[in-house]
N, C-alpha and C positions, 0 to 999 in steps of 0.2 A: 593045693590047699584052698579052700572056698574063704571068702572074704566078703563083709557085708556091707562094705563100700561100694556105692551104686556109681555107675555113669554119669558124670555131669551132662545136662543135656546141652545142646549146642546152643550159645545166647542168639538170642533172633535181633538179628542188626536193625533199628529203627532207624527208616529212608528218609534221607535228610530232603528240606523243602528246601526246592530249587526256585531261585527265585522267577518271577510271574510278569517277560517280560512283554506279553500282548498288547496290554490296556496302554503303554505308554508310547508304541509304536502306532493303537490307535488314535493316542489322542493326538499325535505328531498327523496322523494320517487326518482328522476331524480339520487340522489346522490349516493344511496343504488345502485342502479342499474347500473349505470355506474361503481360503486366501484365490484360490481360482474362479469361484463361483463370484466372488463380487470384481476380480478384475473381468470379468466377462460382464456383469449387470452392469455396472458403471462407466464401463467404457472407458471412454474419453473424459470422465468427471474425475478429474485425480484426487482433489478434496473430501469429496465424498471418498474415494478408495484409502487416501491416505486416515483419513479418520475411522473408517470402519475395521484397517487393520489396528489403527493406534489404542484404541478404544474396546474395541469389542472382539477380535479374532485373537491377538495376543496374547490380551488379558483371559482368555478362555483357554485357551491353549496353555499358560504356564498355572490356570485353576486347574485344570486335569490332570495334568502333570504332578501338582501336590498333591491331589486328590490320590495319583497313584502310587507316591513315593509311602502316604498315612497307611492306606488302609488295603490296596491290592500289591504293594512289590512282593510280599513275604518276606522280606528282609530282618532283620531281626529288630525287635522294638527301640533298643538301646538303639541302636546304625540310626533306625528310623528317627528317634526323639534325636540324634546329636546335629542330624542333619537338617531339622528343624528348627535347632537352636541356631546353628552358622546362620540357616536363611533368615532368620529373625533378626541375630544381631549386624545381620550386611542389610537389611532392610532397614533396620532402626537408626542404625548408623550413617547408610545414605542421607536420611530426613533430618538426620541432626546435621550431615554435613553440609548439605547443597539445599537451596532456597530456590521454587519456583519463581522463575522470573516474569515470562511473556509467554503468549504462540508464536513462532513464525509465520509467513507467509501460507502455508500448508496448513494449519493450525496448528503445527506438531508443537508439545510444550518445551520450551529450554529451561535448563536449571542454571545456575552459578555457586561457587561457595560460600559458606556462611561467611567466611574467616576475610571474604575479602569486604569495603565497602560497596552497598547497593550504587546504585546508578543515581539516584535518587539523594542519598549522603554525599556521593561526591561533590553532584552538583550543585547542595546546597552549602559545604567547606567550602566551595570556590566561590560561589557568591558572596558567603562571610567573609572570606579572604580578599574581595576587592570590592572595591567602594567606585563612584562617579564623583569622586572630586575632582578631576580631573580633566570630568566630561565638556565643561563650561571652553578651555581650552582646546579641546580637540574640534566643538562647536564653530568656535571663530576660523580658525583654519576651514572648516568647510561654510563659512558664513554667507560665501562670495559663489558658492559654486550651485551651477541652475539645478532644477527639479523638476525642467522640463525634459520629458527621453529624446537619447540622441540615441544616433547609431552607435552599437554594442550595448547596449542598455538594456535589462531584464524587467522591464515595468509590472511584472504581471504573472500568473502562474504559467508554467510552460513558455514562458518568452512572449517578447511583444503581439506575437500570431497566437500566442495559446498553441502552440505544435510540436514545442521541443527542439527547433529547427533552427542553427543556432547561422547566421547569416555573416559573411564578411571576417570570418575568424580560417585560421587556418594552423592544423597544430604538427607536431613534428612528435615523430614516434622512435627517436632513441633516447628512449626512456632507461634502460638499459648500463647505457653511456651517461646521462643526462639525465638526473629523477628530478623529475617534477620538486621545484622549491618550494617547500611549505614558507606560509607564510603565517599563519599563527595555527590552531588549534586551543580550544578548552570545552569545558564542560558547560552544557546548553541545559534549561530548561524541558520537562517534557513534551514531545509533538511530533506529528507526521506530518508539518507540511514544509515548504521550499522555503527562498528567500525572493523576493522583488529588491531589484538591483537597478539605480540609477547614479551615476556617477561614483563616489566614494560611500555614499550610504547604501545600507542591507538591510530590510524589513524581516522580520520573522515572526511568528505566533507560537509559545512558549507555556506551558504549565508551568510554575514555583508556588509549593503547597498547595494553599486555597486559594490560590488567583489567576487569573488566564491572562496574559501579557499578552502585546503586542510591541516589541525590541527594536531598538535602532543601531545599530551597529556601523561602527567605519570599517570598509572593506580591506583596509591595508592592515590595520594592527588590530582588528577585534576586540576592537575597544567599545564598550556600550555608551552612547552617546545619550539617548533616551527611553525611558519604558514608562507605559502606559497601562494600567492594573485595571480588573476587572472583577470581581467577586464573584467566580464561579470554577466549578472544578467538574469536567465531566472523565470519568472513568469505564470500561466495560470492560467485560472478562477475557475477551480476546484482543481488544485492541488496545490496549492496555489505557496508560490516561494521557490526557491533552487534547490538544485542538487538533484539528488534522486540514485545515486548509492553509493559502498562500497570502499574502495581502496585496493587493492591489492599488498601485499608486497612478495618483492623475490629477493632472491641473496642482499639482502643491499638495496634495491630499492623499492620504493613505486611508483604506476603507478594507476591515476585516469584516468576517463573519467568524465568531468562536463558535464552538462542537457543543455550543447549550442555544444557541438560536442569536447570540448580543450579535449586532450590528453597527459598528462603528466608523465613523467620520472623522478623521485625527488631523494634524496637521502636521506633514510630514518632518518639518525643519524642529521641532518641538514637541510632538507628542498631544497638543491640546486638543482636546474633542472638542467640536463641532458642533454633532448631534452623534443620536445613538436611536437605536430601537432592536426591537427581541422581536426578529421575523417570525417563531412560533409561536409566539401570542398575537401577533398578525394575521398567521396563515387559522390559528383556531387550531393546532394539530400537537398531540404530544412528537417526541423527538422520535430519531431513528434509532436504530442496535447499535450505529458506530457512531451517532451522532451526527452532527452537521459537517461535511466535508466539502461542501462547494464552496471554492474561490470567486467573489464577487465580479459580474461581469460590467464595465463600463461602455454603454453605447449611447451615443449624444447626452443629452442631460439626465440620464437613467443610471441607478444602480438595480441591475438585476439580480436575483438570489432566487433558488428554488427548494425553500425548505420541506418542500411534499405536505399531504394533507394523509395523514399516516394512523389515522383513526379509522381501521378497519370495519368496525361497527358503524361508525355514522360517518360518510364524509358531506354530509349536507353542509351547504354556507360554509365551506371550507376552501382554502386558498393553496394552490400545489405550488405556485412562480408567483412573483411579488416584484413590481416594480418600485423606485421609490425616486425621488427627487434629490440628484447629488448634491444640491445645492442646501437644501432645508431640510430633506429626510422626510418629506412627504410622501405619504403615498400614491402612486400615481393610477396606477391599474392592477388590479389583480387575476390569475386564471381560475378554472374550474378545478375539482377537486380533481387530483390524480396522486396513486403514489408514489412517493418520494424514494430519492434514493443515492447514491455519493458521485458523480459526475459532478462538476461543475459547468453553467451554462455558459454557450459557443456562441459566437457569432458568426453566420457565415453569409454570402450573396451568393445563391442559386437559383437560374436563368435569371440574372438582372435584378434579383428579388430580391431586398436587406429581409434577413431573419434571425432569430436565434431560437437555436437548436437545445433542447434539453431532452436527455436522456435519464429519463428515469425508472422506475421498476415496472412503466409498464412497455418501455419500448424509447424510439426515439418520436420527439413534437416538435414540430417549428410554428411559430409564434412571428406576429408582426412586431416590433420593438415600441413601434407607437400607440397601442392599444392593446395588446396581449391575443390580439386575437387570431384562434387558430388557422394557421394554412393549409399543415396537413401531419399524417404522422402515422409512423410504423411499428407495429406489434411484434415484440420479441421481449420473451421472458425467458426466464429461469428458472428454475425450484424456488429459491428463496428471495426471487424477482429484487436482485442485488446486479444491477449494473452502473461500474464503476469509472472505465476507461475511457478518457474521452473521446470525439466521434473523430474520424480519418478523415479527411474534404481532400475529395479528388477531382480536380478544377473547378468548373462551376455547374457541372453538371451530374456529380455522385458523390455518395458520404458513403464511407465504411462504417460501421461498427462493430465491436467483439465484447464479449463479457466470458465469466468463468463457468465454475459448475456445471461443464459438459456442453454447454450449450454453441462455444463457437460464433464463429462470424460472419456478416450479408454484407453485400454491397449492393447499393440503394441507388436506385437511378427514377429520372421523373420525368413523367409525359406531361408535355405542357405545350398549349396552344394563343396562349397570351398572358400577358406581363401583368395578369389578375391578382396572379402569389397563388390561384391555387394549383395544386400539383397530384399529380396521380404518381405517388411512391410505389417504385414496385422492386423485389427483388431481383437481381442481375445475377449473380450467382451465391450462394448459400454453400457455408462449408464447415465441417466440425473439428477445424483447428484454428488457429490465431484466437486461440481463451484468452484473451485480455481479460485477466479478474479484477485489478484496480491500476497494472502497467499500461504506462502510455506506448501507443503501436507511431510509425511514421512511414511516410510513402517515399521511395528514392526511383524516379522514372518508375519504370512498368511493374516496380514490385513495395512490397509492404513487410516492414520488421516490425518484429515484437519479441517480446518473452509471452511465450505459450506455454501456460502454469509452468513458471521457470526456467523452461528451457528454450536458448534465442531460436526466432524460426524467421525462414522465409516464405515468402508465397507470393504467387504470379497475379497481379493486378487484372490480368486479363480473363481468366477463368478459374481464379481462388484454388488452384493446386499448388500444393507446398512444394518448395525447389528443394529446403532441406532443415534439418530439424537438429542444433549440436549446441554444448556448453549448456549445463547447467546453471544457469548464474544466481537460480531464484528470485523472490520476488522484488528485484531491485528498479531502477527506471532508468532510462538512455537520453543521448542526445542525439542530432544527426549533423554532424559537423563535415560540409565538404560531401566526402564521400567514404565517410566513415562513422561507424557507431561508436561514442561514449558510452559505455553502460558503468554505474556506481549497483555493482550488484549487492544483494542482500547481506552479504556479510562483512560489507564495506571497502572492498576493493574494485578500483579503475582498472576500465578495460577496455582496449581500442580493438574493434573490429572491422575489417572493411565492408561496406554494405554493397555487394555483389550476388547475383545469383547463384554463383558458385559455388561452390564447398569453402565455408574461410577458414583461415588461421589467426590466428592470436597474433595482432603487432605487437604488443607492448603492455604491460599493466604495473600497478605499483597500487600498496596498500593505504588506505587516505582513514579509513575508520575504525573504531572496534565497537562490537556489538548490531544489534537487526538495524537496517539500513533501508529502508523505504522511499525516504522524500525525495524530489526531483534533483536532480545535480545542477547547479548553475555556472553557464561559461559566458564573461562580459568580461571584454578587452583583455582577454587572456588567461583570467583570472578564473580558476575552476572551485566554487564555492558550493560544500556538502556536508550535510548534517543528518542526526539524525535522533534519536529517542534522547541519544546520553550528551553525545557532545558535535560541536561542530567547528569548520576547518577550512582555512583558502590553499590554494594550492594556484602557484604562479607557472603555468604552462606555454608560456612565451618563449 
């Protein structure tokens, strides 16, 4: 029987879009490649490497990546918007949670959480919370005690030599068994720089708000004895804010420089100024990036400062190094224009010669101490002619130096035919590790430590080959006690290592901080005294 019911025709299956995963294995691929290409360009500049990934290869890399998930995965729009919305509200939600804080050492930025108090709130509830009523009392008890240095005594940034090299101490590493006694901790004022240490009192330089302090402190119970205000605040975007040098005591006298140029004369047992003066209205120079970071140097009746002549455009009639009269704050001599840079100046006698050494952006100078005038002086820069570390004195006849940003380290030695002072500096060996970017390096017989961008290294004093390269401690600083390293590394823990050629091991460590940890650790009669941005701390290692 015919029927006029037709064939349904067979429905034609519509081929589903598979999703399109090329574009995000290339953009993974864009990333790898770039991440290889600049550790090949930079080398040995790990700052540079670290920033070019933090900054620009990353962040490109996770742009492509949405670029790919929006508009090439093919995935279905709803997937695509839902997934847009998670990244938004984990994005949005980070920035509500966590508050940038600093760079570290690396520039890398660290964050904290909102929920807790800043560094900044603490330190100033603890300041509300304690008063110097009290101060007048703990005064008298040290009424009777001198302010002239003895042995074990920290007069000065890096110790009585300026070298970190801590003389006549000897410490015991069953830490383990035996943790180092704390003897007080609290919350400190902003700052990167150390303490100067003579007897029972502790100097330090301090942000709170709008004013730059210089702090007197009793070593035993951290009690503030005296502070002395300044009306000035300096802050930069990587270094965060405060002063960043050490102060300097001599003859009864403590003598800062603050990170805005002030120059002060105090009196150690009281706080009374003296005199004062603003070495960059002396020198004619606006400030530096990180501001002033050299620790004033005392040699005979001179305070010396090198606040650089940092006017790029004109350094006419401009002053790099500044002598002044410790006694009056006179000016005594000044140098020619050079630029400035964060070293503090050295004092050393090479063949027979008193000089002092300043290392600044364009290398290292030595200078007569009686008249400023030049003897002689070595060219070595950098990219951002930012040399920080101070110089190495190996006997009386070679100075090391190291800086960061790829550039590496020389040892400098000098042809000399009579006790004229002048010298014919020439390099001895040249090598592209010990980057001292603002870490102090020290010599132990035939060899040289450091932290090289971060991580401790050795190297043969004889022909600048590295023995061995281990521990990442970051950008922290050391001592050299005995035959062993102190290091207070970057993120505030003590750590004993032996300074050998060898391959080392870890004796001992224990945690003394929390938060970025920069300033120099100080060890007098025992007492291992360390601070840093937030707070600071003694620690009895006897």
């Amino acid at each position: 029987m015919a029927t006029d019911d037709a064939p349904t025709p067979p429905t034609e299956k519509v081929p589903s879009r598979r999703i399109r995963w090329w574009p995000t294995i290339a953009a993974f691929g864009v990333g790898i490649a770039l991440q290889t290409a600049a550790t090949i360009f930079f080398g040995e500049n790990q700052p540079y490497l670290d920033w070019a990934c933090v900054f620009v290869i990353w962040p490109l890399t996770v742009f492509l990546q949405l670029l790919w998930w929006t508009f090439w995965s093919r995935l279905p729009w709803r997937v695509r918007g839902w997934g847009l919305l998670v990244i938004a509200v984990i994005g949005g939600s980070s920035l509500a949670a966590f508050r940038f804080d600093e760079f570290d050492g690396a520039m890398i930025p660290r964050f904290s959480p909102r929920w807790l108090p800043s560094k900044q709130d603490r330190a100033a509830e603890f300041f509300k919370s304690t008063s110097a009523t009290n101060a007048p009392a703990v005064q008298d008890d040290l009424a009777n005690e001198s302010l002239v240095p003895a042995d074990g005594d920290w007069p000065a940034f890096r110790g009585p030599n300026r070298d970190d090299v801590v003389v006549g101490e000897s410490l015991r590493t069953d830490w383990n068994e035996r943790p180092p006694k704390q003897l007080w901790k609290h919350p400190i004022g902003s700052g990167w720089g150390a303490f100067a240490v003579i007897g029972r009192r502790a100097w330090t330089l301090e942000q709170r708000g709008d004013n730059e302090l210089c702090v007197c402190y009793d070593l035993e119970t951290g009690r503030e004895l005296w502070s002395h205000a300044d009306a000035a605040r300096f802050s930069s975007p990587q270094g965060g804010v405060g002063p960043c040098s050490t102060p300097t005591v001599h003859d009864g006298k403590v003598f800062t420089q603050g990170a805005t140029g002030i120059l002060n004369c105090l009196d150690a047992a009281t706080g009374q100024r003296a005199w004062t003066r603003n070495t960059l209205h002396d020198a004619d120079s606006p400030n530096l990036s990180w501001g002033q970071c050299g620790s004033p140097l005392i040699v005979d009746d001179l305070v010396i400062v090198s606040p650089g002549s940092n006017d790029l455009a004109s350094q006419a009639n401009k002053s790099a190094v500044i002598a002044y009269h410790r006694g009056s704050g006179e000016k005594v001599w000044a140098t020619e224009s050079r630029v400035g840079s964060y070293a503090s100046p050295h004092f050393a006698t090479l063949n027979g010669v008193r000089q002092v050494l300043i290392y600044d952006g364009l290398g290292l100078m030595a200078l007569s101490p009686e008249n400023g005038h030049e003897l002689w002086k070595f060219d070595w820069m950098n990219n951002p002619q930012v040399n920080a570390a101070q110089p190495i004195l190996v006997g009386e006849q070679r100075v090391l130096i190291g800086s960061g940003y790829g550039q590496g380290s020389v040892l400098i030695g000098f042809d000399q035919n009579d006790k004229s002072g002048s010298n014919d500096a020439k390099a001895r060996w040249q090598s592209k590790q010990f980057k001292l970017k603002f870490n102090g390096g020290m010599r132990c017989g035939d060899y040289l430590f450091g932290l090289d961008e971060g991580m401790l290294s050795c190297l043969s004093l004889i022909d600048g080959k590295r023995r061995w390269k281990q521990g990442r401690y970051g950008y922290g600083q050391m001592l050299l006690v005995e035959d062993k390293l102190l290091i207070l590394t970057e993120e505030g823990t003590v750590v004993l290592v032996p300074a050998t050629p060898e391959t080392p091991r870890e004796l001992a460590r224990f945690h003394a901080l929390d938060g970025k940890t920069w300033g120099h650790p100080v060890l007098s009669r025992g007492r291992l005294l360390v601070r840093n941005s937030e707070e600071a701390a003694c620690f009895d290692l006897r």
